[in-house]
C-alpha positions in Angstrom: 0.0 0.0 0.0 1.1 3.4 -0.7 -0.1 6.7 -0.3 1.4 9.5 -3.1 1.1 13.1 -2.5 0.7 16.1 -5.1 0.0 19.8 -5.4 2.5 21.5 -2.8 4.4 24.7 -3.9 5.1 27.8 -3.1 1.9 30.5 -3.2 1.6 34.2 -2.0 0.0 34.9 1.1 -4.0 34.6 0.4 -3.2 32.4 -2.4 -4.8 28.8 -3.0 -3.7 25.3 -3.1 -5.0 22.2 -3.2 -3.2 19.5 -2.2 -3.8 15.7 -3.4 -3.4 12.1 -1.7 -4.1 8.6 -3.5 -3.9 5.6 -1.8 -3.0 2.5 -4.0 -1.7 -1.7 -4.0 -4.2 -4.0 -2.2 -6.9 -2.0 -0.7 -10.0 -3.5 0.8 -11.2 -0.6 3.3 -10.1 2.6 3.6 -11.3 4.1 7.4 -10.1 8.0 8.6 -7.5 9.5 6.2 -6.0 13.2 6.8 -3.4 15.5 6.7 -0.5 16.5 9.0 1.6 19.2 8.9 5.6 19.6 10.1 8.1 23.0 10.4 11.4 21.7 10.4 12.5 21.9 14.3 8.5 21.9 15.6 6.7 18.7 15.9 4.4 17.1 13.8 0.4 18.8 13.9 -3.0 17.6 13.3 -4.3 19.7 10.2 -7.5 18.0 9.8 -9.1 14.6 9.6 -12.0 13.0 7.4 -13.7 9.5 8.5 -15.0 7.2 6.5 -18.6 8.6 7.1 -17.6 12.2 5.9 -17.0 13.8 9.9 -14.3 16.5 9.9 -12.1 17.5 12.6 -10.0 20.5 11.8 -7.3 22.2 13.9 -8.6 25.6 15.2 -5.6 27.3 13.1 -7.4 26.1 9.7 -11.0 25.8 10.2 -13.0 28.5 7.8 -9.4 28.1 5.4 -8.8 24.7 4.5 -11.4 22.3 3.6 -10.6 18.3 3.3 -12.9 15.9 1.6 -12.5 12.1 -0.1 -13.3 10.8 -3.3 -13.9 6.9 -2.4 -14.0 5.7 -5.9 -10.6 6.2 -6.4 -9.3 6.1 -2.7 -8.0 9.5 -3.0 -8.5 12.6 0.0 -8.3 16.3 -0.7 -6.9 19.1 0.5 -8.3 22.5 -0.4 -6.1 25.5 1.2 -7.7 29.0 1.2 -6.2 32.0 2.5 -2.9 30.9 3.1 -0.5 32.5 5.5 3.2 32.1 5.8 2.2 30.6 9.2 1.3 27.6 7.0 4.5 26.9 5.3 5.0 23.0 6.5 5.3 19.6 4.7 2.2 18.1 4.7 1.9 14.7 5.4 -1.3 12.5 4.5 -2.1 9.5 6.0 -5.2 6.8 5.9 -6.3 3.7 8.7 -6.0 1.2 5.3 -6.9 -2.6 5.3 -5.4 -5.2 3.0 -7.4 -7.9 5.1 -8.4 -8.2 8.5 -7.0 -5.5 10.2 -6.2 -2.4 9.7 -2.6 0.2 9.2 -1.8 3.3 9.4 -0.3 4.7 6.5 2.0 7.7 6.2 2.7 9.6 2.1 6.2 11.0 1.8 5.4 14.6 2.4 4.8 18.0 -0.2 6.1 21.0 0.6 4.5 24.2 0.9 5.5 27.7 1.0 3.9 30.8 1.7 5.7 33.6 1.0 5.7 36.9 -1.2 
């Protein structure tokens, strides 16, 4: 199983990005994915989740910004960043509760970077 990651880049303060995550390999059930974000020194931070029902949970420094949603046909989760501030320049990090069988693993992508700045 692997998770890929696209759209990261660097964008001007209030700009727009929208980041993308596809899960692929043997995939039976795909339960909460999201996206996580890291500054190099800082540990890593929630950014938002999305379960398998459609329920958000979005960190306080995102919500009315950045909106996450899942396409399930093609096991792939969204990331659509409004309003950007340099305070937002990370690599984000997806990651999805994926099952190849009985149980299920948390997956990690490799990381996109994303920069804010004019």
């Amino acid at each position: 199983v692997q998770l890929v990651e696209s759209g990261g880049g660097l964008v001007q303060p209030g700009g727009s990005l929208r980041l993308s995550c596809a899960a692929s390999g043997r995939i039976l059930g795909i339960n909460t994915m999201g996206w996580d974000r890291q500054v190099p020194g800082k540990g890593r931070e929630l950014v938002v989740t999305i379960t398998s029902g459609g329920l958000t949970n979005y960190a306080d420094s995102v919500k009315g910004r950045f909106t996450i949603s899942r396409d399930s046909a093609t096991n792939t989760v969204f990331l659509e960043m409004n309003s950007l501030k340099p305070e937002d320049t990370a690599v984000y990090y997806c990651h999805a509760y994926i099952s190849s069988g009985i149980s299920y693993r948390h997956y990690w992508g490799q990381g996109t970077q994303v920069t804010v700045s004019s």
